[in-house]
C-alpha positions as CSV (number, residue, x, y, z in Angstrom):
1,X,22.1,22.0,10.7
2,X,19.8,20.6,8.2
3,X,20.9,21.2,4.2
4,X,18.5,22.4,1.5
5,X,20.4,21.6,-1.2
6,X,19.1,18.3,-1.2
7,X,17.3,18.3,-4.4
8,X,19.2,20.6,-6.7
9,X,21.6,20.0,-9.0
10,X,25.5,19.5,-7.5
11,X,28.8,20.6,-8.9
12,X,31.5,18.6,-7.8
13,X,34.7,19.3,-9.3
14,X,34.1,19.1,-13.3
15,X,31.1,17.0,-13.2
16,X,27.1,18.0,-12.4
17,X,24.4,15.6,-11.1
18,X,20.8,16.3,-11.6
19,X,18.7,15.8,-8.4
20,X,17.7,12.1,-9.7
21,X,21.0,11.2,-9.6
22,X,22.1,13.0,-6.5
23,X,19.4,10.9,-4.8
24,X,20.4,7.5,-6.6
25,X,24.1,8.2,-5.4
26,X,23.1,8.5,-1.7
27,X,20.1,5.8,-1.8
28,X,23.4,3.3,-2.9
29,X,25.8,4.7,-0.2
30,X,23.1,4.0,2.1
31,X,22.6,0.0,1.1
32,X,24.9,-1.7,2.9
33,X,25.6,-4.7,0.5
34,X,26.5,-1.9,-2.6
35,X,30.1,-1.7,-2.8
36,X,31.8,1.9,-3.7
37,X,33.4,0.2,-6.1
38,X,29.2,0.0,-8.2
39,X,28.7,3.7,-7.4
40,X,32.0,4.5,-9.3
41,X,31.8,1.7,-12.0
42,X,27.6,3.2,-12.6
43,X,28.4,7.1,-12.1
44,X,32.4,7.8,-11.8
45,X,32.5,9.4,-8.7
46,X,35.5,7.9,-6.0
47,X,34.9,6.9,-2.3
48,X,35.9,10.6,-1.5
49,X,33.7,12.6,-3.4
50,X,30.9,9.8,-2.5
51,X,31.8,11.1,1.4
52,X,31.8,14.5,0.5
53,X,28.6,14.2,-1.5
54,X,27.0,12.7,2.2
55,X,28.3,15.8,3.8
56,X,26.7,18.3,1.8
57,X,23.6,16.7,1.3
58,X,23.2,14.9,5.1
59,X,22.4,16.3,8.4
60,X,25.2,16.3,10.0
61,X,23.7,14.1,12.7
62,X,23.0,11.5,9.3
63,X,26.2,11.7,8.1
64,X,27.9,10.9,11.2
65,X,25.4,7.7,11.2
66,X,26.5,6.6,7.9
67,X,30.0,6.8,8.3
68,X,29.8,4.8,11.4
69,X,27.8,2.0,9.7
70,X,30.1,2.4,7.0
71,X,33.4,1.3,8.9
72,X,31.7,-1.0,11.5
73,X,32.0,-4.0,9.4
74,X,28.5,-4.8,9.3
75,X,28.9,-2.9,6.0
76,X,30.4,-4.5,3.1
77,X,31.0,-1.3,0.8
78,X,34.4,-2.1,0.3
79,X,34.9,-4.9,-1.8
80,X,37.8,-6.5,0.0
81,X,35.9,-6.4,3.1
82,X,33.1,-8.7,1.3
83,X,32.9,-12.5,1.7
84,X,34.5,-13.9,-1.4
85,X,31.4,-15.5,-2.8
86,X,29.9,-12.3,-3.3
87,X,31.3,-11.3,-6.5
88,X,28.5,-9.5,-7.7
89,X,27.3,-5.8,-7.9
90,X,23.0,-6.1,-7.7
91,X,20.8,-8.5,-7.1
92,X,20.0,-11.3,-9.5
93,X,16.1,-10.2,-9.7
94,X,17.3,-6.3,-10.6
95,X,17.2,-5.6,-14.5
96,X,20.2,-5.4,-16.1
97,X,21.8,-2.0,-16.3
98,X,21.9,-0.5,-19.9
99,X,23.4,2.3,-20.8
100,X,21.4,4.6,-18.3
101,X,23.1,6.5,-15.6
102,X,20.1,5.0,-13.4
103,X,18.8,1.7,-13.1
104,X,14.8,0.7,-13.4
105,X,13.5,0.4,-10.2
């Protein structure tokens, strides 16, 4: 079952994303080398709501996908899953986050 609430706004719990966000959110939980740990630390949203934003906004044939890349250890999302050399966030060729809720691409 496909969902159409892709690009609208969310509610989730007391906070709202705007469709820009919503879709910067999922683009990170995709990347396999972006930790949970960045998508809290850059938009304050936990591993759980991270998971339940996938569900909502995922086929459920997608979702199923990401949460088996997710804990198959080809993943790193979790930062004490990571090798220990790796004790950065981004790249070192992506701009420096300011302020903004969502980095220059």
């Amino acid at each position: 079952m496909a969902k159409n609430n892709y690009l609208k706004e969310l509610q989730l719990e007391d906070r709202t994303f705007t469709a820009r966000e919503l879709d910067r959110i999922i683009e990170m939980a995709w990347e396999d080398k972006t930790p949970f740990e960045a998508i809290t630390f850059q938009f304050d949203v936990t591993e759980k709501e991270v998971i339940t934003l996938m569900r909502r906004n995922l086929k459920e044939s997608s979702f199923k996908r990401w949460r088996k890349r997710v804990n198959s250890g080809v993943s790193q999302k979790h930062l004490k899953k990571r090798n220990s050399q790796i004790s950065r966030f981004k790249s070192t060729r992506q701009k420096q986050i300011s302020g903004n809720k969502i980095s220059k691409r």
